[in-house]
KETOR-645313 format. One line per field, with one value per residue (C-alpha): chain; x, y, z. Coordinates in steps of 0.25 Angstrom, whole numbers, plus 5000, padded with zeros to 4 digits. Layout:
BEGIN
mol <- c(A, ...)
u <- c(X, ...)
v <- c(Y, ...)
w <- c(Z, ...)
END
This chain:
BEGIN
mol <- c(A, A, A, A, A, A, A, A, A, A, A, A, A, A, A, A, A, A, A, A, A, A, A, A, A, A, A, A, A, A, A, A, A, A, A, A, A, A, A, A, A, A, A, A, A, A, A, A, A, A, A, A, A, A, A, A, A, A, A, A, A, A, A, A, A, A, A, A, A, A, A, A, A, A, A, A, A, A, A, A, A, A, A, A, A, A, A, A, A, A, A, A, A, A, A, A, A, A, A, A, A, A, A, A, A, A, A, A, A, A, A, A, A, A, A, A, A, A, A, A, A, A, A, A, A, A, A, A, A, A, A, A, A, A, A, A, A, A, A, A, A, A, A, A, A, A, A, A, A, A, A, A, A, A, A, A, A, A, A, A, A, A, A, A, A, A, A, A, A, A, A, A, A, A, A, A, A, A, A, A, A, A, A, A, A, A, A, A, A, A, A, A, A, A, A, A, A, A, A, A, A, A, A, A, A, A, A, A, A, A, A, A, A, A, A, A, A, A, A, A, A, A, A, A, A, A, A, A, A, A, A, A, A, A, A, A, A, A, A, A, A, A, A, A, A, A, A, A, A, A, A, A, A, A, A, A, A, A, A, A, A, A, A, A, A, A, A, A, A, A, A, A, A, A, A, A, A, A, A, A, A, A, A, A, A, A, A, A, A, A, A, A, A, A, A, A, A, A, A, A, A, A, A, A, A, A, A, A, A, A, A, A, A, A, A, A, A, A, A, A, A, A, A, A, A, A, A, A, A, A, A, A, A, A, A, A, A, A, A, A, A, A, A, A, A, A, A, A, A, A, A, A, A, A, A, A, A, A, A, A, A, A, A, A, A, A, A, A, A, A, A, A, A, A, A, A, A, A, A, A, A, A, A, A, A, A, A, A, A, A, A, A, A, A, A, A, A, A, A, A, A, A, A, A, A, A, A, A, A, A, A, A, A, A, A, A, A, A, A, A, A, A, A, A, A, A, A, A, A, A, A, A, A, A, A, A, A, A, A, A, A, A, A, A, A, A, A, A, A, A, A, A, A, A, A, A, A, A, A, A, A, A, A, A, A, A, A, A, A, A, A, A, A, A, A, A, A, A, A, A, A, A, A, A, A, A, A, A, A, A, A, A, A, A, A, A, A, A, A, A, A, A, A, A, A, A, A, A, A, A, A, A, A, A, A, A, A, A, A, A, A, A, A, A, A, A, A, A, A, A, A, A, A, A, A, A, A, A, A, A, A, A, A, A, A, A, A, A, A, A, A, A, A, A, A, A, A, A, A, A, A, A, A, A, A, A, A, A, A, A, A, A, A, A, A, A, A, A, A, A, A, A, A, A, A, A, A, A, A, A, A, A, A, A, A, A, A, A, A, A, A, A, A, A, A, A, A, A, A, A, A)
u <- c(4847, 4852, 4866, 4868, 4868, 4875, 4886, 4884, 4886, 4900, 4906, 4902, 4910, 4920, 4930, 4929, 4936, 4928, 4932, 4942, 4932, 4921, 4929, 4932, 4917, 4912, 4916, 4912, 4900, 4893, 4895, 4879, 4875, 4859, 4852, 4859, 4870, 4870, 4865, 4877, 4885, 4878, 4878, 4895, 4896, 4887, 4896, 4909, 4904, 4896, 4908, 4913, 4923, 4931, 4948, 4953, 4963, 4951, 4947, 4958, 4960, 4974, 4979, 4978, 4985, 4999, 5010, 5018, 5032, 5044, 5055, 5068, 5070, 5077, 5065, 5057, 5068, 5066, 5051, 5054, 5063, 5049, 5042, 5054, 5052, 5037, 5038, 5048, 5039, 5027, 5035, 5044, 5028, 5024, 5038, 5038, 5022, 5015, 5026, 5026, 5010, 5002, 5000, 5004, 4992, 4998, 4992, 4993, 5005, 4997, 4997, 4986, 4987, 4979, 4986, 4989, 4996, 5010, 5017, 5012, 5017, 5030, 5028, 5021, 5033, 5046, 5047, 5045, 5057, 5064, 5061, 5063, 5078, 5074, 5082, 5081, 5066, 5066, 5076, 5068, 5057, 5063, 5063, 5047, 5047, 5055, 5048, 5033, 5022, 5013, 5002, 4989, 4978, 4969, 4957, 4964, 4968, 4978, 4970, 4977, 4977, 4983, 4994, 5000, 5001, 5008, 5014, 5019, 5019, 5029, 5037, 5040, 5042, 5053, 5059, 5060, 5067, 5075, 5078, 5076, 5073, 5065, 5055, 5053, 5051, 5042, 5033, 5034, 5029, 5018, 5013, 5011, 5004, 4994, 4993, 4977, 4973, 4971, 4964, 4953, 4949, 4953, 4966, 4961, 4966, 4955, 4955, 4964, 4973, 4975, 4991, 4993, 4981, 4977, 4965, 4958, 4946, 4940, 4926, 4926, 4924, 4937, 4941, 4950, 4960, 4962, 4963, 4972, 4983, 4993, 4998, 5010, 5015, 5013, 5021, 5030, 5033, 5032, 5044, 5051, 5051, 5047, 5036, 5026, 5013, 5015, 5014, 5003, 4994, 4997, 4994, 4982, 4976, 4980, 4973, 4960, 4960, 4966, 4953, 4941, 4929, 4930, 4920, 4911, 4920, 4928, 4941, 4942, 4942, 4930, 4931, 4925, 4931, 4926, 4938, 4931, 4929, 4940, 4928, 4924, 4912, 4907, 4908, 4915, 4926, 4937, 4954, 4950, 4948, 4947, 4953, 4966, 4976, 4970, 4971, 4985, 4991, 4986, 4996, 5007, 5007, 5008, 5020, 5027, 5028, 5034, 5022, 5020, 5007, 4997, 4984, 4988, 4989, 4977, 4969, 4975, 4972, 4958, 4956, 4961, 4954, 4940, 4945, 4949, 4935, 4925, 4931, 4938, 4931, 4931, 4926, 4917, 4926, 4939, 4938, 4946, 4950, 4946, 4943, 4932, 4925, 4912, 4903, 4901, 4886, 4879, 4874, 4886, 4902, 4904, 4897, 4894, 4906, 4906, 4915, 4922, 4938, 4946, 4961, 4963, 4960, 4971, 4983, 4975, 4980, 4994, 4992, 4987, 5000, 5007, 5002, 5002, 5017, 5021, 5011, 5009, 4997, 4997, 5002, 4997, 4999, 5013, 5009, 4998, 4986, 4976, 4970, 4953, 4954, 4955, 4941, 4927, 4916, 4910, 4924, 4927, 4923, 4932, 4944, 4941, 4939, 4952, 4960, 4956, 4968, 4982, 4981, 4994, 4989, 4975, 4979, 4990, 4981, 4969, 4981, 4985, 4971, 4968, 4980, 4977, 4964, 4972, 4979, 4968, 4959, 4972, 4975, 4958, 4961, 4966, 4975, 4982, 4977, 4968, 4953, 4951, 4939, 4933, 4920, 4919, 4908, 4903, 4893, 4876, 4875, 4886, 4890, 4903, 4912, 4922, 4936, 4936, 4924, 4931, 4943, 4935, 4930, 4944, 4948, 4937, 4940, 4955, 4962, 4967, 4972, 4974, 4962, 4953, 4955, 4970, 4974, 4978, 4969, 4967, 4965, 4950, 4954, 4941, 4942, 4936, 4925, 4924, 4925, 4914, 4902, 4904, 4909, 4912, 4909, 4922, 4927, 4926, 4924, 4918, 4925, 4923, 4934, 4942, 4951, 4968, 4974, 4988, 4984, 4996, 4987, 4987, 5003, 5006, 4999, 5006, 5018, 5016, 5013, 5024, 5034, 5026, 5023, 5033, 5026, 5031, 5016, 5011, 5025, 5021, 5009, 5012, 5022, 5008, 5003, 5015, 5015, 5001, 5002, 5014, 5005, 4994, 4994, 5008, 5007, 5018, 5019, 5015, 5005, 4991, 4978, 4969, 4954, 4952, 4957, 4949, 4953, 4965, 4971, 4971, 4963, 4972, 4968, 4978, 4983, 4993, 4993, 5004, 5002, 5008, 5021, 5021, 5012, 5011, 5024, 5030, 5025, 5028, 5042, 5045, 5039, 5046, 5060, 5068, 5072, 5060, 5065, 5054, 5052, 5039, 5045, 5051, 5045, 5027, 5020, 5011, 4996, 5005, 5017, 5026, 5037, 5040, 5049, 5045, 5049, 5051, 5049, 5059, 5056, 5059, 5049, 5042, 5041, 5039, 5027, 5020, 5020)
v <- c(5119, 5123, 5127, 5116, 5106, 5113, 5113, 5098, 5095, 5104, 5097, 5085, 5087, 5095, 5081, 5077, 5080, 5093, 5098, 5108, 5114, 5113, 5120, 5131, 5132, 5131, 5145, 5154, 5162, 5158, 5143, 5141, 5130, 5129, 5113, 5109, 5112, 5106, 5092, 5094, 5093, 5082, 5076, 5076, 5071, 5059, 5058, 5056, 5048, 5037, 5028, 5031, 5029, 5028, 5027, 5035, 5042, 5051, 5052, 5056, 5069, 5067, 5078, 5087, 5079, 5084, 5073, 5078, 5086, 5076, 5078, 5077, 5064, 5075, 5084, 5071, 5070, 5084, 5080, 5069, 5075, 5087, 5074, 5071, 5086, 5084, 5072, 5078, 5090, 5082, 5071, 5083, 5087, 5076, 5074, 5087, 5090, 5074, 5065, 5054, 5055, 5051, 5062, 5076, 5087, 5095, 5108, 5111, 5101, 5092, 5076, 5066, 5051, 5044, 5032, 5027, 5037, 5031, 5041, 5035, 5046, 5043, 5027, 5028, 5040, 5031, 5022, 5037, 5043, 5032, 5032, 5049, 5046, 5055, 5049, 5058, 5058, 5042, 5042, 5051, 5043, 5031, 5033, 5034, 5023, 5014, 5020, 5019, 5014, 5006, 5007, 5012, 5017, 5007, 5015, 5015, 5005, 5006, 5005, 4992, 4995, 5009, 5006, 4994, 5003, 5014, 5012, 4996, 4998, 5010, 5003, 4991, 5000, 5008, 4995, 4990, 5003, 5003, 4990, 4996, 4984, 4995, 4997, 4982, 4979, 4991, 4986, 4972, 4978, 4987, 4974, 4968, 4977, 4976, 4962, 4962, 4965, 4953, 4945, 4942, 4930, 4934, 4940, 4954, 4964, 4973, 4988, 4992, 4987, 4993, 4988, 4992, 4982, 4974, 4976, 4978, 4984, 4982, 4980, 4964, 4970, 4974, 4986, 4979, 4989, 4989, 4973, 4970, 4980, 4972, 4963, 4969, 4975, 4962, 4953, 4965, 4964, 4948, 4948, 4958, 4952, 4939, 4936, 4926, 4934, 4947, 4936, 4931, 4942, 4947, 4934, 4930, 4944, 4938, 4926, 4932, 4941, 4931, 4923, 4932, 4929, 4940, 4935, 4946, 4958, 4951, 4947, 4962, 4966, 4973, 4983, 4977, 4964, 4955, 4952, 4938, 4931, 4938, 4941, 4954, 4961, 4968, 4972, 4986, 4986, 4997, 5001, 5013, 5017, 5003, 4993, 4999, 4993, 4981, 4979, 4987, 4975, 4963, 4968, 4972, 4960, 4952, 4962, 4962, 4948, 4945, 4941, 4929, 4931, 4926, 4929, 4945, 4947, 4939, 4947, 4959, 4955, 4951, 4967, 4973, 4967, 4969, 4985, 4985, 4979, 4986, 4997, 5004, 5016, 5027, 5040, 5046, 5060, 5058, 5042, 5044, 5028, 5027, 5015, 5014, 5007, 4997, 4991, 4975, 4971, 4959, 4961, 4969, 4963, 4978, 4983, 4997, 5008, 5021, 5026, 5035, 5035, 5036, 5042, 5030, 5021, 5028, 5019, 5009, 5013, 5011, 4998, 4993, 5001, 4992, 4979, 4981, 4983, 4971, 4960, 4953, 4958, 4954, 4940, 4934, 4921, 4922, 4923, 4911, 4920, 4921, 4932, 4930, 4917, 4927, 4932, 4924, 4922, 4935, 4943, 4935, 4947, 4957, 4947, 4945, 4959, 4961, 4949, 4957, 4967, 4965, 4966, 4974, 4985, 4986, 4988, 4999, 5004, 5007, 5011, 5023, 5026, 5026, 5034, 5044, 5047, 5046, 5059, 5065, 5067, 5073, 5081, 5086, 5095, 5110, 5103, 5094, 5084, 5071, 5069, 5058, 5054, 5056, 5050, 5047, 5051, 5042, 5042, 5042, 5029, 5030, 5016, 5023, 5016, 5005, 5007, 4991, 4992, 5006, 4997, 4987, 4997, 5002, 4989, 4987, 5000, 4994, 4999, 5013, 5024, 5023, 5014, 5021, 5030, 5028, 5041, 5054, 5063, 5079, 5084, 5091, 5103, 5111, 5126, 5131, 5134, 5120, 5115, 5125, 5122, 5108, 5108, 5094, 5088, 5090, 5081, 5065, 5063, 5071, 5071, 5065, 5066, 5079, 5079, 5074, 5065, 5066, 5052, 5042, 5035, 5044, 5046, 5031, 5028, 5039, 5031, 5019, 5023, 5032, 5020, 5007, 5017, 5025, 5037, 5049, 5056, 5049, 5054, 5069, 5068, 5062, 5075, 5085, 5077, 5080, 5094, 5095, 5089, 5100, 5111, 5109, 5098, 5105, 5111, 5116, 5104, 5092, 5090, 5089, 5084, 5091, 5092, 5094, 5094, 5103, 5117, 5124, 5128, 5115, 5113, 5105, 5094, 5093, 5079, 5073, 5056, 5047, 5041, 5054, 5052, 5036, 5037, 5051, 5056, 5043, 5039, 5052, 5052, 5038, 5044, 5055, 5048, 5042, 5029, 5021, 5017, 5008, 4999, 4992, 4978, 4979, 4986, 4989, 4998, 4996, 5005, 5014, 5015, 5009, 5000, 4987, 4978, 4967, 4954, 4938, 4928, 4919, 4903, 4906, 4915, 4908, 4896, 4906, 4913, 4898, 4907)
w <- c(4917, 4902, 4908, 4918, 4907, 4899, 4910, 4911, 4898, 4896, 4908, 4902, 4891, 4900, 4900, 4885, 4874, 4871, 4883, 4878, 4869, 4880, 4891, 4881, 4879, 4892, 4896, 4884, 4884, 4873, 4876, 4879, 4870, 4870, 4872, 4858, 4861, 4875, 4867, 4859, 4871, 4877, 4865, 4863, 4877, 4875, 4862, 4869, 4882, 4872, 4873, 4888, 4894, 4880, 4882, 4889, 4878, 4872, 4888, 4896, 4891, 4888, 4878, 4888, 4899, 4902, 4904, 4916, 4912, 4915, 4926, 4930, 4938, 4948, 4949, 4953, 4964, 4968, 4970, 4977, 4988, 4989, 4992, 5002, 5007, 5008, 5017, 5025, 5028, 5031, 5040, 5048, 5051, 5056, 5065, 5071, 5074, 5075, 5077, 5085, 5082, 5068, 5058, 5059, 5057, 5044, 5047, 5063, 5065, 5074, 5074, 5075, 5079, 5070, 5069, 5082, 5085, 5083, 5072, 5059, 5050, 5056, 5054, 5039, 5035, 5040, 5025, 5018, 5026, 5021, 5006, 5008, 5013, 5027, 5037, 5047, 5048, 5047, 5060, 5068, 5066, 5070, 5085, 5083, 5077, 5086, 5098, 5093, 5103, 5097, 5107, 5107, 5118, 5123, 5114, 5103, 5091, 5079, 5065, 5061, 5045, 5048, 5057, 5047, 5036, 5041, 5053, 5051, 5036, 5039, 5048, 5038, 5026, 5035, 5039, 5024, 5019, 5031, 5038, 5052, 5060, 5070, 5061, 5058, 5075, 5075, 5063, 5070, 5081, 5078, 5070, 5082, 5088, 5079, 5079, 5086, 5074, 5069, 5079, 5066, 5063, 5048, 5050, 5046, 5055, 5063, 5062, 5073, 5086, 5098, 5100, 5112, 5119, 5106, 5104, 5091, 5085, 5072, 5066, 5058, 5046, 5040, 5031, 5018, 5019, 5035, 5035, 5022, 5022, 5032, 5021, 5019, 5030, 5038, 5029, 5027, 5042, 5041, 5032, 5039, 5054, 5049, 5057, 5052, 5062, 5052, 5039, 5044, 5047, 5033, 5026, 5033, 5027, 5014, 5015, 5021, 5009, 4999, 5005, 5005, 4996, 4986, 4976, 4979, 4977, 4965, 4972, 4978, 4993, 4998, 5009, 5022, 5028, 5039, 5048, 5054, 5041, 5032, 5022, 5014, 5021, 5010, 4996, 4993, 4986, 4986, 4985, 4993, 5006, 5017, 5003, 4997, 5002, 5005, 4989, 4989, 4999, 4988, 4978, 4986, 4998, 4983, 4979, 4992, 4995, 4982, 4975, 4983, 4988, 4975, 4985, 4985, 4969, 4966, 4976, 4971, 4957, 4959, 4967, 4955, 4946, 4954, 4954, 4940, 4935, 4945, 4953, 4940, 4934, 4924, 4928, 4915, 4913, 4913, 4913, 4928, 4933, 4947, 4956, 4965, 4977, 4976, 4982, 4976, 4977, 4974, 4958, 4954, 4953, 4952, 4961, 4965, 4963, 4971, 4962, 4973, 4970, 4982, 4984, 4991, 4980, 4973, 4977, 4967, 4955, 4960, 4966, 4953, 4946, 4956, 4953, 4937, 4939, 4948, 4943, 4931, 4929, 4914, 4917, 4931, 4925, 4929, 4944, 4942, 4941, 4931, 4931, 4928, 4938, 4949, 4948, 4951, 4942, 4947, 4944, 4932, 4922, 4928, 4927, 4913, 4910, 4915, 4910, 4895, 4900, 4900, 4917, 4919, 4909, 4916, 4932, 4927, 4918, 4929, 4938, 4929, 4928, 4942, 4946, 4935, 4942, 4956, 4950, 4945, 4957, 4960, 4948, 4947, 4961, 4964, 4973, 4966, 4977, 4977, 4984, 4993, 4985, 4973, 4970, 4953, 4944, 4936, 4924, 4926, 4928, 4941, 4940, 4933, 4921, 4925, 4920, 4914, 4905, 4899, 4898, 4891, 4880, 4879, 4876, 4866, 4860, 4856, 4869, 4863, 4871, 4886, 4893, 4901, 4911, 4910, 4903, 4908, 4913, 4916, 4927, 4932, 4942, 4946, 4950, 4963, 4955, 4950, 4963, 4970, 4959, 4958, 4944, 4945, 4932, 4925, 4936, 4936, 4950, 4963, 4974, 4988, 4998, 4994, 5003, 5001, 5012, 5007, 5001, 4994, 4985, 4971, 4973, 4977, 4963, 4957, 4961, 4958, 4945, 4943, 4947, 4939, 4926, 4923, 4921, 4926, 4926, 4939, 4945, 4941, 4947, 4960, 4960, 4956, 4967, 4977, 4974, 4976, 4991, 4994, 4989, 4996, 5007, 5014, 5027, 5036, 5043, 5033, 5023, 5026, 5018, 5011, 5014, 5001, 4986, 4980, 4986, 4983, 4994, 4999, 5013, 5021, 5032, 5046, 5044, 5036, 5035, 5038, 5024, 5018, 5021, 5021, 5006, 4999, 5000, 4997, 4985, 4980, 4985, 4977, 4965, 4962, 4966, 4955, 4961, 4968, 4983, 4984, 4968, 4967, 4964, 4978, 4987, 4991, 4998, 5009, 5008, 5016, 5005, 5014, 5004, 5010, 5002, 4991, 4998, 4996, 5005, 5010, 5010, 5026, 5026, 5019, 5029, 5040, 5034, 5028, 5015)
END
């Protein structure tokens, strides 16, 4: 019992300040302190976590982080065009061995259809040739493209959700790069195969469609992310073909949305919808898994339609604010910024936090990177909105909390701490590479330390240094042995999901980042990132997931998602070239990193649309 608090109390002390001295310690031979000196110990940790969390400049361990070496803007080229050779090895893959089908098996060059069965690596890569300047491969795509049978057998149905985002999401992306009226008809097309969908009396569009017979399938309760992620890519194609039907099934989700009694979850979207009265269903809150980009299509429907739609930013405004003031927290070693899922109940505004951090959830920090840089966030007033009258008497604290921040500071500042924990669930494994989940600790009384009440003592404290969370931070690799005895309490986190998807959500982050601060770190790491993904999720004929992270070598899964092409391999591509192809100002992303083009609408269009 003697050595295992012993143990305890070392580790504890692993992280702080003394741990240079500790660590040297730790593996003498005569380091066997008696009960005194164990109480001396305990006595120096309490000592240091008496004030906890404190800023983040005596925290984050900064004087041993090492700022990345500068390059030539000619070796970021170079490792551009190893992204270029990288999409080409895994998209010649997929051409020669699954091609007309969905995905190609990295490992035994097989395919699946698991998208309808319609080539959607083909449809989700075609904006990613374009950008890459690889002609040949966007030509012989084409004929696919034109001769593409969007049909279906009787027993099956095309998840909705899916099938906008990659396949019509690609389609009007290609169209927008290249002006190929083929891809538009395609686009329209396919949209109108879907149409069944949204035979609700809300406008939300059901799980899936068989297009081929029309029927649909669906339970009415709705998942958020499955039923708001049409905005932009219906009123892309409205603009496009001109077509009033396509408007309208993207604004009647506006409204509904724009209309929903919040008060409950404190102007945020919850999870589970019902389809009938266009109402929220229950109360767990989430930019995750079944939210994110429900809450991503706030900000850019607002940014694509040249800021014309008020509705979209003060919804995105009041989710936000709602994550920022509840769904923020510090984790109690290295004060790691992470954002997590809730459950609201009756006698907390809180509510209950489960404190698991998802991969998903990291296209966050970007989104708010995004909106910091193309709002006026520090002066709303000059777009009609006041800022605290956008919350309820039961949000009002939150609002006020807020409004004590210059706003613009605050959503970059909890987007460079979210993004640095992004990289560091990267940076913390043998392989280089991200888990799918990782579930947080948290300190004895589990309820864990929200990010705005450390800001709040910062403040206090005269605001010097870095704000909490923010800094730069070192990375925690274990060793086998480490990871065989469960030596885990160097570590902030546990994890849950170990495996690597070849996910986009850290490096679109990464990029966003890169493009709106300025600083070339987030660039380095997007490049430790690639390098990691060519070490160790290659195969010999594309690039496979990983079943997990933790083991060197890497054990590989047999599939290799759409979304690698269309997402991974592109944000890194546009962050290591010198010229931006696609500026923030005038172009957005759909959840799919498909680019479609900032547009204004005409006053004919106007009229046509009743905008």
């Amino acid at each position: 019992m003697y050595h295992l608090y012993h143990q305890q109390l070392v580790d504890m002390l692993y992280n702080n300040p003394l741990a240079a001295y500790v660590r040297q310690l730790r593996h003498k031979p005569y380091f066997r302190p008696g009960l005194y000196g164990c109480l001396v110990l305990f006595s120096v940790y309490l000592l240091y976590h008496s004030t906890y969390p404190q800023s983040s400049a005596s925290l984050d361990v900064t004087e041993v982080y090492e700022p990345p070496v500068e390059v030539s803007e000619e070796a970021w080229t170079d490792r551009a065009n190893q992204v270029k050779l990288a999409f080409l090895h895994a998209y010649h893959g997929y051409e020669r061995y699954a091609l007309p089908h969905d995905e190609l098996k990295p490992i035994s060059s097989g395919y699946q259809d698991n998208f309808n069965g319609w080539g959607v690596t083909l449809f989700d890569s075609l904006d990613t040739m374009l950008l890459l300047g690889l002609k040949k491969e966007y030509q012989r795509a084409m004929p696919y493209v034109e001769k593409a049978v969007f049909d279906l057998a009787e027993d099956l149905h095309a998840p909705y959700f899916e099938t906008v985002i990659r396949y019509l999401g690609g389609l009007l992306s290609a169209y927008a790069i290249s002006n190929d009226t083929v891809l538009l008809k395609r686009a329209d097309q396919l949209a109108d195969r879907l149409d069944n969908v949204f035979g609700t009396p809300s406008g939300f569009p059901l799980f899936g469609v068989n297009p081929s017979s029309g029927t649909v399938v669906g339970p009415e309760l709705g998942i958020l992310a499955e039923m708001a992620s049409l905005q932009m890519e219906y009123t892309m194609l409205a603009k496009a073909t001109g077509k009033k039907r396509w408007w309208d099934r993207a604004n009647t989700v506006i409204r509904a949305l724009e209309n929903a009694d919040l008060e409950y979850t404190g102007g945020m979207f919850p999870i589970r919808w019902n389809l009938t009265s266009a109402q929220p269903f229950d109360a767990h809150l989430s930019v995750g898994a079944q939210a994110d980009s429900a809450h991503e299509y706030l900000l850019k429907q607002f940014l694509l339609t040249a800021r014309t739609d008020k509705a979209n930013l003060e919804m995105y405004l009041r989710a936000t604010t709602h994550v920022i003031a509840n769904l923020l927290y510090l984790s109690p070693k290295r004060h790691m910024l992470y954002v997590t899922d809730s459950d609201i109940y009756p006698d907390s505004s809180r509510g209950r936090p489960s404190h698991v951090f998802e991969h998903l959830s990291c296209f966050f920090p970007g989104l708010l990177a995004l909106g910091a840089h193309t709002l006026p966030l520090d002066n709303l007033e000059s777009l009609g909105i006041d800022f605290e009258s956008l919350g309820s008497e039961r949000t009002s604290r939150a609002y006020q909390k807020l409004s004590q921040y210059n706003l613009k500071e605050l959503h970059l500042w909890a987007a460079e701490g979210l993004a640095q924990t992004c990289w560091l669930t990267y940076a913390d494994e043998p392989t280089g590479l991200g888990p799918d989940e990782i579930l947080m600790r948290t300190d004895r009384s589990g309820d864990g330390y929200l990010w705005i009440d450390a800001m709040e003592r910062w403040k206090a404290s005269g605001a010097r240094g870095v704000p909490p969370g923010v800094g730069d931070k070192v990375p925690v690799v274990y060793t086998e042995e480490d990871r065989i005895r469960g030596n885990g309490l160097r570590r902030d986190y546990s994890i849950k999901k170990k495996g690597y998807l070849l996910r986009p959500e850290t490096l679109e982050s990464l990029y966003l980042l890169w493009r709106i601060t300025g600083d070339s770190k987030w660039r380095h790491r997007g490049w430790k990132i690639f390098q990691a993904i060519q070490h160790h999720t290659k195969t010999a004929y594309g690039y496979a997931s990983l079943r997990t992270v933790e083991i060197v070598p890497a054990l590989k899964s047999d599939e290799m998602p759409s979304y690698f092409l269309a997402e991974t391999l592109k944000y890194l591509y546009l962050m290591f070239i010198r010229e931006d192809p696609i500026p923030l100002d005038k172009w957005v992303f759909n959840t799919e990193a498909h680019p479609f083009p900032v547009f204004e609408w005409t006053e004919e269009e106007r009229e046509r649309f009743s905008i």
